[in-house]
FITIFI-942086 format. One record per atom (N, C-alpha, C): residue number from 0; atom name; x, z negated, y negated. Coordinates in nm, 4 decimals. Layout:
REM FITIFI-942086
+-----+------+----------+----------+----------+
! pos ! site !       px !       pz !       py !
+-----+------+----------+----------+----------+
! NUM !   CA !        X !        Z !        Y !
...
+-----+------+----------+----------+----------+
This chain:
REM FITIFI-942086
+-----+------+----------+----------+----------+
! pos ! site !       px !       pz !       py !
+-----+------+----------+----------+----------+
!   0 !    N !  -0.1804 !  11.7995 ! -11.3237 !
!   0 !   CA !  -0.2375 !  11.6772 ! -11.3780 !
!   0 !    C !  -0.3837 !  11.6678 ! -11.3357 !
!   1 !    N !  -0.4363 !  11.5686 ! -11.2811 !
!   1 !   CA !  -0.5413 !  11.5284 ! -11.2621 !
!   1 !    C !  -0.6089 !  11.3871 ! -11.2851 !
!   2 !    N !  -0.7166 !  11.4236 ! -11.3579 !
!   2 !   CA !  -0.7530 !  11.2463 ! -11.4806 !
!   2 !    C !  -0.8689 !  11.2161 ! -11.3314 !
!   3 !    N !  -0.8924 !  11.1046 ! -11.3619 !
!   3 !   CA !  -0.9686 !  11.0103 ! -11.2621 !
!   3 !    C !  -1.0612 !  10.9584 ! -11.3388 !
!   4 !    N !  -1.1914 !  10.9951 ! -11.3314 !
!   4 !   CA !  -1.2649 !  10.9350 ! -11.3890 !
!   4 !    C !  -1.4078 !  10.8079 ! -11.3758 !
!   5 !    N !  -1.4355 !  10.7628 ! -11.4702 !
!   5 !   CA !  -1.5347 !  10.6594 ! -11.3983 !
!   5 !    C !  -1.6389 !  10.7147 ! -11.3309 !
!   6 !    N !  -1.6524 !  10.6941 ! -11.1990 !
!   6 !   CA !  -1.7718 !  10.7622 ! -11.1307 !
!   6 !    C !  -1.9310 !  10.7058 ! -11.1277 !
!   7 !    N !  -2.0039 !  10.7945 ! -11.1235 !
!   7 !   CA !  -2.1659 !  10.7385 ! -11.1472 !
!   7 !    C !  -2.1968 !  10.6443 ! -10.9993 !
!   8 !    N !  -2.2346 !  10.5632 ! -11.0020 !
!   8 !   CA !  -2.2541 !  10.4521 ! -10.8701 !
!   8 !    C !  -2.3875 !  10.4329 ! -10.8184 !
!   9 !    N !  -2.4875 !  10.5219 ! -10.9423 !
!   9 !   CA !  -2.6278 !  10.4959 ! -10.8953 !
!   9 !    C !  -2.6632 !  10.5511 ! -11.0100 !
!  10 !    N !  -2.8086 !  10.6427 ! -11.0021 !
!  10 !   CA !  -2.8823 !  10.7159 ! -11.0846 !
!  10 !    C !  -2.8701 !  10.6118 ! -11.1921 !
!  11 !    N !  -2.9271 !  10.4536 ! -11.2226 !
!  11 !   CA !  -2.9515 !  10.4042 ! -11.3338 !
!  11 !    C !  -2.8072 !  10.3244 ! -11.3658 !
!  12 !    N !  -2.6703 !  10.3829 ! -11.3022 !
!  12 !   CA !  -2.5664 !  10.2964 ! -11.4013 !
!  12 !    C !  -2.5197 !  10.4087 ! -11.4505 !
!  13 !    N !  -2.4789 !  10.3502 ! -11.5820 !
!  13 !   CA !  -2.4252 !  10.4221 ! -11.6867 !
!  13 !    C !  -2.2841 !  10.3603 ! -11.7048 !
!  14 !    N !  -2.2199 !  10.2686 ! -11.6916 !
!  14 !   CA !  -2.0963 !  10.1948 ! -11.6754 !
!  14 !    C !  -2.0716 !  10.1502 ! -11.5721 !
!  15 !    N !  -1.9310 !  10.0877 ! -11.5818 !
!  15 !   CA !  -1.8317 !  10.0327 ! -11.4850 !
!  15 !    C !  -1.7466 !   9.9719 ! -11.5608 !
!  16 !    N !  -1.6613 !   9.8893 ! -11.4942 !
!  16 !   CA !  -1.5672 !   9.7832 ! -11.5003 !
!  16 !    C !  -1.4812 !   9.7658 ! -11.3702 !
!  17 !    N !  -1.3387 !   9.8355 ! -11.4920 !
!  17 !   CA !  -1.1875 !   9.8343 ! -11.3414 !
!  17 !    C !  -1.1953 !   9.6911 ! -11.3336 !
!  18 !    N !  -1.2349 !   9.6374 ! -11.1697 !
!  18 !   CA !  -1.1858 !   9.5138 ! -11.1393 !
!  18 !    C !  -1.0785 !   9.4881 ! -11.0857 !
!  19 !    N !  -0.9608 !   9.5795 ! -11.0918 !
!  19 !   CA !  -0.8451 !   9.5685 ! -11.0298 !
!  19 !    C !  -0.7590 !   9.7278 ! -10.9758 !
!  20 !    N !  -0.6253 !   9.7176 ! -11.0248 !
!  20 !   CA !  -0.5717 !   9.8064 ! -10.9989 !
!  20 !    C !  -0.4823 !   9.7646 ! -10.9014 !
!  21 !    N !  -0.4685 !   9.9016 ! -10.7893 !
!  21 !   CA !  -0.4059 !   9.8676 ! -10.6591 !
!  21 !    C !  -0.2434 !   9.9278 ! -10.6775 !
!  22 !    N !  -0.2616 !  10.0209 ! -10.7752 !
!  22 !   CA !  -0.1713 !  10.0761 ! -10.7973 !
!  22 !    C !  -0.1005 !  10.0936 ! -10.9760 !
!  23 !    N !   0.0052 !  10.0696 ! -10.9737 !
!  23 !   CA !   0.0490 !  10.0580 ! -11.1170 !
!  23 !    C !   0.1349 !  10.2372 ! -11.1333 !
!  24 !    N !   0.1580 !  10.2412 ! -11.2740 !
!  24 !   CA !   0.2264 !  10.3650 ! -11.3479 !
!  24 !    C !   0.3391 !  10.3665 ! -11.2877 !
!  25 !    N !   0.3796 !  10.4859 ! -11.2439 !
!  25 !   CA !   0.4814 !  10.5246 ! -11.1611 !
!  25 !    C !   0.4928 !  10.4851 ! -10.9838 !
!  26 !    N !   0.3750 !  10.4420 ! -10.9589 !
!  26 !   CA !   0.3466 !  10.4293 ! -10.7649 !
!  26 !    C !   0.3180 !  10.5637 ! -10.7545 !
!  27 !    N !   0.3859 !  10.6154 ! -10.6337 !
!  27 !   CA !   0.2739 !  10.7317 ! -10.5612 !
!  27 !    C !   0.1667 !  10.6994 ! -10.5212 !
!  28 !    N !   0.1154 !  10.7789 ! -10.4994 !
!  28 !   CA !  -0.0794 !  10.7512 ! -10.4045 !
!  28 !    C !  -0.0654 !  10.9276 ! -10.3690 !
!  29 !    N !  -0.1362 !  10.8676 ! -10.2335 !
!  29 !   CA !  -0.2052 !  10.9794 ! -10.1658 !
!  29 !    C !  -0.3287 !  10.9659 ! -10.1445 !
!  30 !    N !  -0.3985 !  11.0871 ! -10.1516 !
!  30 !   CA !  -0.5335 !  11.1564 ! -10.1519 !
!  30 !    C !  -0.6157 !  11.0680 ! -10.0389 !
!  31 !    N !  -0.7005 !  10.9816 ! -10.1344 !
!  31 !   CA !  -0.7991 !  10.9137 ! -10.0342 !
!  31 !    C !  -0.7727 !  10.7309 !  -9.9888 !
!  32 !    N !  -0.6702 !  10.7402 ! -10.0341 !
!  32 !   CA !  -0.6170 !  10.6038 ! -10.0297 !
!  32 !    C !  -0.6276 !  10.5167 ! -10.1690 !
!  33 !    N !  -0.7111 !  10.3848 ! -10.1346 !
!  33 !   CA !  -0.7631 !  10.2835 ! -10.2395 !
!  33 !    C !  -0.6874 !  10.2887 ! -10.3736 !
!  34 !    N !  -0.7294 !  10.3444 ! -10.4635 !
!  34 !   CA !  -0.6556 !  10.2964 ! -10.5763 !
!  34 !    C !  -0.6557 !  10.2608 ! -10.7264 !
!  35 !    N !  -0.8010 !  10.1889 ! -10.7195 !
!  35 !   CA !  -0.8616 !  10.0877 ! -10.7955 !
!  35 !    C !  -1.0043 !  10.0295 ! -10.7259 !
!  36 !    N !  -1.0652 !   9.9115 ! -10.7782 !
!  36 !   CA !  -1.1978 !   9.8477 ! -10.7617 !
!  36 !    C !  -1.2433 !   9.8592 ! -10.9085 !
!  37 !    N !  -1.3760 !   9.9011 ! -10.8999 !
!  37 !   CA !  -1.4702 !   9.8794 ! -10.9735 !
!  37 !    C !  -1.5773 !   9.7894 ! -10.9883 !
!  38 !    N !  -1.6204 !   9.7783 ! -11.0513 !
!  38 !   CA !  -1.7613 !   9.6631 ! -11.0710 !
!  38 !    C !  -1.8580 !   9.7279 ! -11.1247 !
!  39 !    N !  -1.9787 !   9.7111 ! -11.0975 !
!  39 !   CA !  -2.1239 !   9.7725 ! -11.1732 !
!  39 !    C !  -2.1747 !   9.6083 ! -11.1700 !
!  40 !    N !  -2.3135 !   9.6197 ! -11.2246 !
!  40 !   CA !  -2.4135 !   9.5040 ! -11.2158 !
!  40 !    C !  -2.4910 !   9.5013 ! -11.0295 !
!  41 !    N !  -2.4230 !   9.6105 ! -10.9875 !
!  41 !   CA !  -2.5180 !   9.5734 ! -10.8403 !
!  41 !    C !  -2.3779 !   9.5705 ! -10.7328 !
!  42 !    N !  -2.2679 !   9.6693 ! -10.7486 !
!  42 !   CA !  -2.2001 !   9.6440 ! -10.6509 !
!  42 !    C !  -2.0867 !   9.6877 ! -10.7330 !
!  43 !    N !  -1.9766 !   9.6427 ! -10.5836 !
!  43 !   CA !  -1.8150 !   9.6436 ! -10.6036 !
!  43 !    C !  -1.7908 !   9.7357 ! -10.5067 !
!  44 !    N !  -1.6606 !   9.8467 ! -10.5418 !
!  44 !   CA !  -1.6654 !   9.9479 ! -10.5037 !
!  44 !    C !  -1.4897 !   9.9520 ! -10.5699 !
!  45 !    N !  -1.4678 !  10.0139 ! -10.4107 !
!  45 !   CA !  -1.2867 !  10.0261 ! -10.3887 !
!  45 !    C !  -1.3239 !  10.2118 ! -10.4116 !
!  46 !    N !  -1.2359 !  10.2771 ! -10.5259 !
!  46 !   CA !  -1.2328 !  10.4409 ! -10.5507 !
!  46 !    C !  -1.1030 !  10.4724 ! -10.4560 !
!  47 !    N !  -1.0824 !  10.5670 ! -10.4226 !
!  47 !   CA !  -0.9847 !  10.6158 ! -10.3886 !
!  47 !    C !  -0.9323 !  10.7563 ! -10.4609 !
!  48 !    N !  -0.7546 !  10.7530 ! -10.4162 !
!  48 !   CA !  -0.7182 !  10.8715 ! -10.5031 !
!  48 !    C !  -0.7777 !  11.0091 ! -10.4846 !
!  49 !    N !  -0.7999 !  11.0706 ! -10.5682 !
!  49 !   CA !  -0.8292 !  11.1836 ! -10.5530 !
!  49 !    C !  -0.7634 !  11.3454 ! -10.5217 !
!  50 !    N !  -0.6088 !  11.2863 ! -10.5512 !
!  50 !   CA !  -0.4964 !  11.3785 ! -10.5402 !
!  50 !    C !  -0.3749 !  11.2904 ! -10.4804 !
!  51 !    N !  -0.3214 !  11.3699 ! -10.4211 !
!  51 !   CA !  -0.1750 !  11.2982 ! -10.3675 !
!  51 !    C !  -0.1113 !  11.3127 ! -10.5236 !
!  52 !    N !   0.0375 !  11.2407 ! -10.5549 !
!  52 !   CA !   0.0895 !  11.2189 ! -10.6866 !
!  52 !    C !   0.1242 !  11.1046 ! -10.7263 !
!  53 !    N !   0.1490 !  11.1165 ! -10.8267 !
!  53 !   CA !   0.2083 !  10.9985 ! -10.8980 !
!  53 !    C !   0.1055 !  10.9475 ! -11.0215 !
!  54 !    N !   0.0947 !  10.8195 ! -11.0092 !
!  54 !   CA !  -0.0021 !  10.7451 ! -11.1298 !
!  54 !    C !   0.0803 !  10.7586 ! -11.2170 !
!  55 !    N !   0.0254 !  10.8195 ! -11.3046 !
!  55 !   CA !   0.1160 !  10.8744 ! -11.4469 !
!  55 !    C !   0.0934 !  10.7764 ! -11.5511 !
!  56 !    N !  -0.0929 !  10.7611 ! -11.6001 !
!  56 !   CA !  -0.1037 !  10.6962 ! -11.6932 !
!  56 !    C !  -0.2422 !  10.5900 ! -11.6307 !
!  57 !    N !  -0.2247 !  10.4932 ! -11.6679 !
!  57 !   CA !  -0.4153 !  10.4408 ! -11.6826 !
!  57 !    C !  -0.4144 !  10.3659 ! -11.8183 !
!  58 !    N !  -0.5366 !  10.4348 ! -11.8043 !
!  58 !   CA !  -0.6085 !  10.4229 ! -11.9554 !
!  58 !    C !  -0.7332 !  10.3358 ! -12.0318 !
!  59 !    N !  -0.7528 !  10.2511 ! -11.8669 !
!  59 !   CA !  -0.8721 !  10.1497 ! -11.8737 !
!  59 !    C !  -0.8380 !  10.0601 ! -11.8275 !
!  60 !    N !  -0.7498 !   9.9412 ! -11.8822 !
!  60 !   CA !  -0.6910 !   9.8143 ! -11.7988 !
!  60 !    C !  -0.8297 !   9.7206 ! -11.6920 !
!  61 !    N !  -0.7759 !   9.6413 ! -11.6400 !
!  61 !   CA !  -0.8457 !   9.5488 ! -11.5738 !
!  61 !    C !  -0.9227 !   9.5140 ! -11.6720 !
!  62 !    N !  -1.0402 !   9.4448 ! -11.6306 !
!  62 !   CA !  -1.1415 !   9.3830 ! -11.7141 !
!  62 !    C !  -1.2489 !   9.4925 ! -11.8245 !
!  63 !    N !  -1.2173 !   9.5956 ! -11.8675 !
!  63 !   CA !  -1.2500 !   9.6594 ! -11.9697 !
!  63 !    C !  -1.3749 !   9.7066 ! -11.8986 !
!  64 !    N !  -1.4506 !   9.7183 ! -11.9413 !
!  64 !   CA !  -1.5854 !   9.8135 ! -11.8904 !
!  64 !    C !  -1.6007 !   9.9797 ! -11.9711 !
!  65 !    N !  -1.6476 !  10.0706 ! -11.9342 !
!  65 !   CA !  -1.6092 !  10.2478 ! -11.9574 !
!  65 !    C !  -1.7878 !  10.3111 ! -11.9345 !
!  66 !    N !  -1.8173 !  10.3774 ! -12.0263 !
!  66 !   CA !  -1.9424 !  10.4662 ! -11.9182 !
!  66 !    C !  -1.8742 !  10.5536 ! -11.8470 !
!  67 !    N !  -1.9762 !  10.5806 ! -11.7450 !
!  67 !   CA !  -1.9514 !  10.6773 ! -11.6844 !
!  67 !    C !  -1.8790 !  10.8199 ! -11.7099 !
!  68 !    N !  -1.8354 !  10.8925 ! -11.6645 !
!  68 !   CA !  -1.7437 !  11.0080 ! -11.6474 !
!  68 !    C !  -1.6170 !  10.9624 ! -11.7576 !
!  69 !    N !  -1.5786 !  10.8494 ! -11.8122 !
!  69 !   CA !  -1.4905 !  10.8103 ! -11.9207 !
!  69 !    C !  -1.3459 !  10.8613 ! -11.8022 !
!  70 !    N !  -1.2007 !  10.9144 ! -11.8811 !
!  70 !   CA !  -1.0986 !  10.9509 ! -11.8054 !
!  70 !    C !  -1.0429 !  10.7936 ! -11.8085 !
!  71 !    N !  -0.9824 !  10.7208 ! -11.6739 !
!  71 !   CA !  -0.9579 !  10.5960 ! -11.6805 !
!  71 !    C !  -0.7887 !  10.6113 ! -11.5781 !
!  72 !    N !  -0.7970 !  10.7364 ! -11.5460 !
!  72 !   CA !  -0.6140 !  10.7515 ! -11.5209 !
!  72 !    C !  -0.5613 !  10.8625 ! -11.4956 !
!  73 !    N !  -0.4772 !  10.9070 ! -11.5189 !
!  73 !   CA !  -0.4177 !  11.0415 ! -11.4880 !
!  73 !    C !  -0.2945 !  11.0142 ! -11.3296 !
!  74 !    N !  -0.3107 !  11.0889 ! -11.2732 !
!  74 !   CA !  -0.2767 !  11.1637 ! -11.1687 !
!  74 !    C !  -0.1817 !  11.2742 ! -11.2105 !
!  75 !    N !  -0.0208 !  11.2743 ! -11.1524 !
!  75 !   CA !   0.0314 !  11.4007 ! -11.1952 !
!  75 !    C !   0.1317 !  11.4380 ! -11.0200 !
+-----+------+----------+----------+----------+
């Protein structure tokens, strides 16, 4: 299992906002390949997976905003 978390985008952001999931619960993803957008107040930013696997859970729908290091999907 591996959680995905909101990543820091710049010394002064403290949040984010999933602007879109590329991938839904139960898609595979492999390691490195797009699989959500984020939003800050300065930029938009495509994450990629961090593990090959299966999207098990997400835990931060579209629209919601998270601080930083918040777990926003699991990876299994």
């Amino acid at each position: 299992m591996t959680e995905v978390v909101m990543p820091r985008m710049g010394e002064t952001v403290d949040e984010g906002t999933v602007n879109e999931w590329f991938k839904q619960v139960g898609d595979a993803v492999t390691e490195g390949e797009p699989l959500l957008e984020i939003g800050t107040d300065k930029v938009d930013t495509e994450i990629p997976a961090p593990v090959t696997g299966v999207l098990a859970e997400i835990r931060v729908q579209q629209g919601e905003t998270v601080p930083v290091a918040t777990v926003i999907a699991v990876i299994n």
